[in-house]
Backbone as a chain_set.jsonl record, in Angstrom:
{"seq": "XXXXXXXXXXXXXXXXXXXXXXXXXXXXXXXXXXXXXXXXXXXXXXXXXXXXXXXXXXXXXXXXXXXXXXXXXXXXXXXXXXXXXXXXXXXXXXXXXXXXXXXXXXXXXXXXXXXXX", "coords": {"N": [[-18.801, 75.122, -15.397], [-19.661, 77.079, -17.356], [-19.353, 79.311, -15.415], [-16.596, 79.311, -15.026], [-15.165, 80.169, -17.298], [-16.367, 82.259, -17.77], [-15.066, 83.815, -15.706], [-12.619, 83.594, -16.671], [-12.716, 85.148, -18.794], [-13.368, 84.544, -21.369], [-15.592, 84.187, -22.739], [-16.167, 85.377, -25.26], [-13.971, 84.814, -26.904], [-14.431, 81.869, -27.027], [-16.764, 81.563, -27.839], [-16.44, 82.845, -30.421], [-14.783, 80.794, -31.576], [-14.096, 77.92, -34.255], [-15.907, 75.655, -35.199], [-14.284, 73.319, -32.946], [-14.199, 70.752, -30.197], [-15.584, 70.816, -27.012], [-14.859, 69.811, -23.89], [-16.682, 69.461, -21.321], [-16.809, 69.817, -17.772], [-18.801, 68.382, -15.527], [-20.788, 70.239, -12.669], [-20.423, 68.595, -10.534], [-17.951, 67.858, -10.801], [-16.241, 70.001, -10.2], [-16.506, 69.959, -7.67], [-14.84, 67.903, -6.724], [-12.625, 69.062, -6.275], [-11.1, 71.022, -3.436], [-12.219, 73.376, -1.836], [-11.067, 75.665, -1.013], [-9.076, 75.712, -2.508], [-10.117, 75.594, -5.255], [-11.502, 78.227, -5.329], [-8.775, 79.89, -5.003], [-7.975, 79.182, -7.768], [-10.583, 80.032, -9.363], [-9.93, 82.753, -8.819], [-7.646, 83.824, -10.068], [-6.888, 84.939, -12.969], [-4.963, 84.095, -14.605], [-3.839, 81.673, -14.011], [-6.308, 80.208, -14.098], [-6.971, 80.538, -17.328], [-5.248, 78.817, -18.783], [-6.612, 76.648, -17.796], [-8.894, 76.222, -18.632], [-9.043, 76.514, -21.547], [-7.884, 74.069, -21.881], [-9.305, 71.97, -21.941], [-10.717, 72.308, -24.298], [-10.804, 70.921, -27.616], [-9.033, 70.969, -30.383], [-10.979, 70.982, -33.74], [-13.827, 69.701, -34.596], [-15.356, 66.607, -32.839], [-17.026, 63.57, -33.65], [-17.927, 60.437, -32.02], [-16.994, 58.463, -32.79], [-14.434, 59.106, -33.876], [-13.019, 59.569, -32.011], [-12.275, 57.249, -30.365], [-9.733, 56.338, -29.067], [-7.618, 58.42, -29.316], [-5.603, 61.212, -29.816], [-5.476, 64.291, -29.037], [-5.011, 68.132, -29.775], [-5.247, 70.954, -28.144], [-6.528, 74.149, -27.429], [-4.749, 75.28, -25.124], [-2.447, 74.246, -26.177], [-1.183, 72.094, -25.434], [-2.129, 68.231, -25.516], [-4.889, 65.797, -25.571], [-5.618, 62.95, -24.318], [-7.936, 60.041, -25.807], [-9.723, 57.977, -24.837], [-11.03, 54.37, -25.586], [-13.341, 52.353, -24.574], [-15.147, 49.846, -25.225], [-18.488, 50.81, -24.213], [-17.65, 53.388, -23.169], [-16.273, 56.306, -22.843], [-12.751, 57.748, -21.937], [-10.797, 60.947, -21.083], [-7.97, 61.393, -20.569], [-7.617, 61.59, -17.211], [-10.846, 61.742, -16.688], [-13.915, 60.569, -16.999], [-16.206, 60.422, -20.304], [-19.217, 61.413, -19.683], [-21.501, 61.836, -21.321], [-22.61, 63.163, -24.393], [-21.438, 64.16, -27.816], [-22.769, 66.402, -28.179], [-24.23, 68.41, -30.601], [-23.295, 72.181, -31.408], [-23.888, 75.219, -32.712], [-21.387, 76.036, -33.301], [-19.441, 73.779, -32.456], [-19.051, 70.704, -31.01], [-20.053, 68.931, -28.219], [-19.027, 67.377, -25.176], [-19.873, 65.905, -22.297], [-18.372, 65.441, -18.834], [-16.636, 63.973, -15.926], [-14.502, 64.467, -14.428], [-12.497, 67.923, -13.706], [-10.332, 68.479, -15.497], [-6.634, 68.955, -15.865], [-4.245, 70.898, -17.114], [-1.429, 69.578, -18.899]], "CA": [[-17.817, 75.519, -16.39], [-20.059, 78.59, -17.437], [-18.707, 80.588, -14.119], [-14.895, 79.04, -15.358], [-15.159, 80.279, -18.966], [-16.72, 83.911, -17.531], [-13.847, 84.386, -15.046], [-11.435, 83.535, -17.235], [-13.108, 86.181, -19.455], [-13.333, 83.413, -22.431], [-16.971, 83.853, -23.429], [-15.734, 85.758, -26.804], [-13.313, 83.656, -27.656], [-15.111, 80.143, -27.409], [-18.378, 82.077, -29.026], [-16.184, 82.741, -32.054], [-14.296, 79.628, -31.871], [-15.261, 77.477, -35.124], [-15.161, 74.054, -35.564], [-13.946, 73.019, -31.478], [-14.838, 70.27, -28.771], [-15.055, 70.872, -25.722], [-15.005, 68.684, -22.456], [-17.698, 70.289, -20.045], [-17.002, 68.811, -16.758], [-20.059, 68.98, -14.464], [-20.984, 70.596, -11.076], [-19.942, 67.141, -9.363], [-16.634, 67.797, -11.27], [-15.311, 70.828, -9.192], [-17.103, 69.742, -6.144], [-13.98, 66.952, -6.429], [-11.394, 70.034, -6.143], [-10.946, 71.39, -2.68], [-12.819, 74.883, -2.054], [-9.89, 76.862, -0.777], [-7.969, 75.283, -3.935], [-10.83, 76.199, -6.137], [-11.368, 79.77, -4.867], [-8.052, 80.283, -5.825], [-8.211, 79.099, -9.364], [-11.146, 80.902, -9.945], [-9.534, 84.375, -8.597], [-6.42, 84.062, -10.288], [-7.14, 84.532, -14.669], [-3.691, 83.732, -15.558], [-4.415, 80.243, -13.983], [-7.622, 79.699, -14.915], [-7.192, 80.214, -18.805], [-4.839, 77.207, -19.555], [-7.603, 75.277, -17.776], [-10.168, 76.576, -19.804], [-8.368, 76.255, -22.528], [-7.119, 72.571, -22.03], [-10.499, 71.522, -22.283], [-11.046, 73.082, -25.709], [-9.678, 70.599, -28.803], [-9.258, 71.796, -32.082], [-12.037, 70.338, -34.699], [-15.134, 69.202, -34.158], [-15.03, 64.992, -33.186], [-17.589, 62.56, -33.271], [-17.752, 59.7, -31.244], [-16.029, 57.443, -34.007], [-13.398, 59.797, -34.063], [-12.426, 59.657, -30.405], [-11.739, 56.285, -30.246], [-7.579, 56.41, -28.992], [-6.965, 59.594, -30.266], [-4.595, 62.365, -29.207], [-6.473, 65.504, -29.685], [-4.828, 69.235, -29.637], [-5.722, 71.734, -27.277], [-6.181, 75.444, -27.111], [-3.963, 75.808, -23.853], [-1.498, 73.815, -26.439], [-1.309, 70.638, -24.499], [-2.766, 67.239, -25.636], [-5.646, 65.281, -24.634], [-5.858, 61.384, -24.668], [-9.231, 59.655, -25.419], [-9.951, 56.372, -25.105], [-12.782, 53.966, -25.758], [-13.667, 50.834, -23.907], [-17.023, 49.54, -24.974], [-19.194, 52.519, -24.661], [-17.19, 54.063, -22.319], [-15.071, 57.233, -23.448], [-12.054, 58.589, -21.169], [-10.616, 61.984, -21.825], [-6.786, 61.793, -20.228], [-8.273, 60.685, -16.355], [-11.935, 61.781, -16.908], [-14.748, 59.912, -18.255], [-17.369, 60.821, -20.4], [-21.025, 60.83, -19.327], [-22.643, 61.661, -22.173], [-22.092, 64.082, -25.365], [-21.74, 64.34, -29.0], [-23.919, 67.357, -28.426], [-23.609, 69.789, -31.446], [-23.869, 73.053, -31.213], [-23.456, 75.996, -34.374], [-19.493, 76.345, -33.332], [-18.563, 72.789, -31.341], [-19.397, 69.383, -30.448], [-19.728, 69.033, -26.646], [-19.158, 66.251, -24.088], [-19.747, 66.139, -20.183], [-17.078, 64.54, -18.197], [-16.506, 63.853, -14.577], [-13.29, 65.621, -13.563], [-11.85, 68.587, -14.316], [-8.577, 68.454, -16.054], [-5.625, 69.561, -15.241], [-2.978, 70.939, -18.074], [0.263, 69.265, -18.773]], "C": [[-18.14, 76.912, -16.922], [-19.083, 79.849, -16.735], [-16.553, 80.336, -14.215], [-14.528, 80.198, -16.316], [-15.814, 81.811, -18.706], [-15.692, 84.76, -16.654], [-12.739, 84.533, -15.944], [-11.733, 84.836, -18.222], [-12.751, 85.606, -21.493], [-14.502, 83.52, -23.201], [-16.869, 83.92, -24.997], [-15.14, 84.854, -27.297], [-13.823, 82.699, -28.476], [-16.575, 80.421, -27.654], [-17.896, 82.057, -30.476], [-15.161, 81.58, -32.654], [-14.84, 78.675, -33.158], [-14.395, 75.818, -35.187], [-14.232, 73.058, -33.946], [-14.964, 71.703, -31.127], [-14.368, 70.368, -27.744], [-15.567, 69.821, -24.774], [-15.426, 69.355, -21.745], [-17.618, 69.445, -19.022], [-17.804, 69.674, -15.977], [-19.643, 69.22, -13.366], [-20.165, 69.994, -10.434], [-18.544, 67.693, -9.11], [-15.777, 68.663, -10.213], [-15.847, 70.915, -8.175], [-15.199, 68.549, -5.51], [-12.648, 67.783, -5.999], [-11.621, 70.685, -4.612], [-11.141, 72.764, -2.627], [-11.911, 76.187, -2.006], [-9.446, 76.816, -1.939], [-9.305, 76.089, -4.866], [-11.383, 77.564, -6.28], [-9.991, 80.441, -5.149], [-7.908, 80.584, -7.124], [-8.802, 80.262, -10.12], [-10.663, 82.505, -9.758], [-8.46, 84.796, -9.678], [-6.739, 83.809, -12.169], [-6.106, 84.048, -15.392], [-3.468, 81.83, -15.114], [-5.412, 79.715, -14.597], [-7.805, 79.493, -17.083], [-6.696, 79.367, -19.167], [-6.171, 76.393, -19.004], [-8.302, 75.357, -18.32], [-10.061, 76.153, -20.991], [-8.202, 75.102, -22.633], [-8.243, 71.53, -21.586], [-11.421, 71.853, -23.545], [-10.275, 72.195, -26.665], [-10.219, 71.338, -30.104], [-9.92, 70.796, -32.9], [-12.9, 69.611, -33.798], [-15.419, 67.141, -34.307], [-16.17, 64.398, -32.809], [-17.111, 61.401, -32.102], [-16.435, 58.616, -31.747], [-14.631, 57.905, -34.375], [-12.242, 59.887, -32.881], [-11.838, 58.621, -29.576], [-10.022, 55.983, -30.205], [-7.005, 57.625, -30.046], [-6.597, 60.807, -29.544], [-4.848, 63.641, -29.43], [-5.261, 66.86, -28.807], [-5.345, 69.768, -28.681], [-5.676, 73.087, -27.576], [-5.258, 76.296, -26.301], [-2.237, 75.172, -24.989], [-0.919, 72.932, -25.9], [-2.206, 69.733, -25.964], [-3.669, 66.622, -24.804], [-5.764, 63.819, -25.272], [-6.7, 60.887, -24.429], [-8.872, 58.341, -25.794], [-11.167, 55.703, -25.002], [-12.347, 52.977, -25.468], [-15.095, 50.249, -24.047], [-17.371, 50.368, -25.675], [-18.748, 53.495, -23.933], [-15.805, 54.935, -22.96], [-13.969, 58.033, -22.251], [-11.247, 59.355, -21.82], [-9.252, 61.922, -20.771], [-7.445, 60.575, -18.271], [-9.809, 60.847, -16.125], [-12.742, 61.158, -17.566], [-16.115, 60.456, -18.23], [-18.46, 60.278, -20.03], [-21.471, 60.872, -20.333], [-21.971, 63.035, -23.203], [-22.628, 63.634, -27.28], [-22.524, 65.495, -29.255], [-23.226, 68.596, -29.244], [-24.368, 71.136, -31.212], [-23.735, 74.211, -32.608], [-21.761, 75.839, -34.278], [-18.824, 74.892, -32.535], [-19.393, 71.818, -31.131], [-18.875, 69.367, -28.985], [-19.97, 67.739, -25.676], [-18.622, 66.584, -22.381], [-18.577, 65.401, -19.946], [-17.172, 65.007, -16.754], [-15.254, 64.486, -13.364], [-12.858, 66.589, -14.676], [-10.642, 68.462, -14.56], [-7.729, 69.673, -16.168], [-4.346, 69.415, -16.752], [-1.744, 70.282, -17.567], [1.427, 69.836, -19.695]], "O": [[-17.291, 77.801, -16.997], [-18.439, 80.795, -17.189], [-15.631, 80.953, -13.683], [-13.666, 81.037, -16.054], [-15.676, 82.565, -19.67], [-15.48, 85.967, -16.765], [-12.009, 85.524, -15.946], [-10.759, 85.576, -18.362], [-12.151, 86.149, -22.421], [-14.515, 82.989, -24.311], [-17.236, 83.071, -25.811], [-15.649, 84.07, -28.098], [-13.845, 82.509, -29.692], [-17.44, 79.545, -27.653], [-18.473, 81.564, -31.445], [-14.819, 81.461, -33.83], [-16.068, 78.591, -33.192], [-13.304, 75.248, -35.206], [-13.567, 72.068, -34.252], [-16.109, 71.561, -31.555], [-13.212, 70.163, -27.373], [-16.564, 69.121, -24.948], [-14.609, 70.138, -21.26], [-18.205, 68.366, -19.103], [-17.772, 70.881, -15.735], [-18.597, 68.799, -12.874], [-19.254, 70.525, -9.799], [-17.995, 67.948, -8.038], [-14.86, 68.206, -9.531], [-15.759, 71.988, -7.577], [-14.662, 68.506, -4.403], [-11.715, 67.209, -5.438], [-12.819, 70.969, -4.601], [-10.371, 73.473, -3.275], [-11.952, 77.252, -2.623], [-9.364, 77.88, -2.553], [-9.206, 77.306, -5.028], [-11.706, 77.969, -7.397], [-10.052, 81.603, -5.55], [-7.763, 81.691, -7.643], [-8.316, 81.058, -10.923], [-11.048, 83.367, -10.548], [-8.403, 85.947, -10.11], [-6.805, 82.669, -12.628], [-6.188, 83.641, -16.551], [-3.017, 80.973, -15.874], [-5.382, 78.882, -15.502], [-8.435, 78.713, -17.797], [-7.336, 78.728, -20.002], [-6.72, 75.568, -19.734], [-8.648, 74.277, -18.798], [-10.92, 75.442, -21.511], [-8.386, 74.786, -23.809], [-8.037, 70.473, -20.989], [-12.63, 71.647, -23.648], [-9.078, 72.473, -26.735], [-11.206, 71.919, -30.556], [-9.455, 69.66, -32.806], [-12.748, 69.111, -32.683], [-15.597, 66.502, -35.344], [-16.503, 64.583, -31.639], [-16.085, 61.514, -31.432], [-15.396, 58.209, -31.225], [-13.828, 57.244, -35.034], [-11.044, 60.173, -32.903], [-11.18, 58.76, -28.545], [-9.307, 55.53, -31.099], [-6.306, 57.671, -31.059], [-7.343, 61.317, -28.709], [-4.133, 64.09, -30.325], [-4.786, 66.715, -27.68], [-6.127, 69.006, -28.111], [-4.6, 73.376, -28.099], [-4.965, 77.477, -26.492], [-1.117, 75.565, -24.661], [0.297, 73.123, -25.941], [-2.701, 70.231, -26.975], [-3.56, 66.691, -23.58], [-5.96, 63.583, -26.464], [-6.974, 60.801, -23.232], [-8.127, 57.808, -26.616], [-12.183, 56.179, -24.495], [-11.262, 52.524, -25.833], [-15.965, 50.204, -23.177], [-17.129, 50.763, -26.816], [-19.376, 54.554, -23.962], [-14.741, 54.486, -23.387], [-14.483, 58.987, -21.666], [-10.807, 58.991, -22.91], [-9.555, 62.644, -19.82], [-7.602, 59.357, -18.19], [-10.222, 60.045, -15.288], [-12.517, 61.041, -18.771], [-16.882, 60.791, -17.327], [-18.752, 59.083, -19.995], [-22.06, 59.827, -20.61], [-21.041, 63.748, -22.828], [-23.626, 63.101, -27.765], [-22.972, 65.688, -30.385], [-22.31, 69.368, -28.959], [-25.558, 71.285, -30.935], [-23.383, 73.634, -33.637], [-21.067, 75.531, -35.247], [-17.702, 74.998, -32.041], [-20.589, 72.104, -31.061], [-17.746, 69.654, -28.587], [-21.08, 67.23, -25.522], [-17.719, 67.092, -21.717], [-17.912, 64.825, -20.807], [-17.632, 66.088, -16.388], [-15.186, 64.771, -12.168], [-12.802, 66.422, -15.894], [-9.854, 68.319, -13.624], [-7.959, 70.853, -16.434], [-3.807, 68.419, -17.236], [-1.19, 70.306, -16.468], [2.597, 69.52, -19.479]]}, "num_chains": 1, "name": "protein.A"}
């Protein structure tokens, strides 16, 4: 997501972003996207920023908070979380692991990258 969020030319932004979570989907994540397809993405910045973006919600959410809740976006989209158990899904992604705060954002991994609607 680093090499997403540097193409897109986002670093500023979501450095001075306050109060955000974001959905970090791992390595695995865009291993699941097709290389030609993803070599695109990454070339093209006017693609790439809604996705960047539509992994960015507005305010900072606990776990307790995430439980069936319809969260904002930066790209201006919605994202739908749900809780089963201990198990959190973010639209068709599910989290691995998170809650991790940082000075500007609460951050959770996830397993696919998402795709704006």
């Amino acid at each position: 997501m680093r090499t997403a969020i540097s193409r897109a030319q986002m670093t500023d932004r979501l450095n001075k972003a306050r109060d955000v979570t974001l959905f970090v989907p791992v390595n695995d994540a865009f291993e699941k996207i097709p290389a030609d397809q993803l070599g695109q993405i990454f070339a093209d910045r006017d693609r790439l920023i809604p996705i960047v973006s539509y992994h960015v919600a507005e305010g900072r959410h606990s776990p307790s908070s995430l439980s069936d809740a319809v969260l904002p976006t930066l790209q201006g989209g919605e994202l739908t979380v749900k809780r089963s158990g201990d198990t959190y899904t973010v639209n068709e992604a599910k989290v691995l692991c998170g809650n991790i705060r940082t000075a500007n954002a609460t951050v959770y991994f996830i397993d696919t990258v998402l795709e704006p609607k």
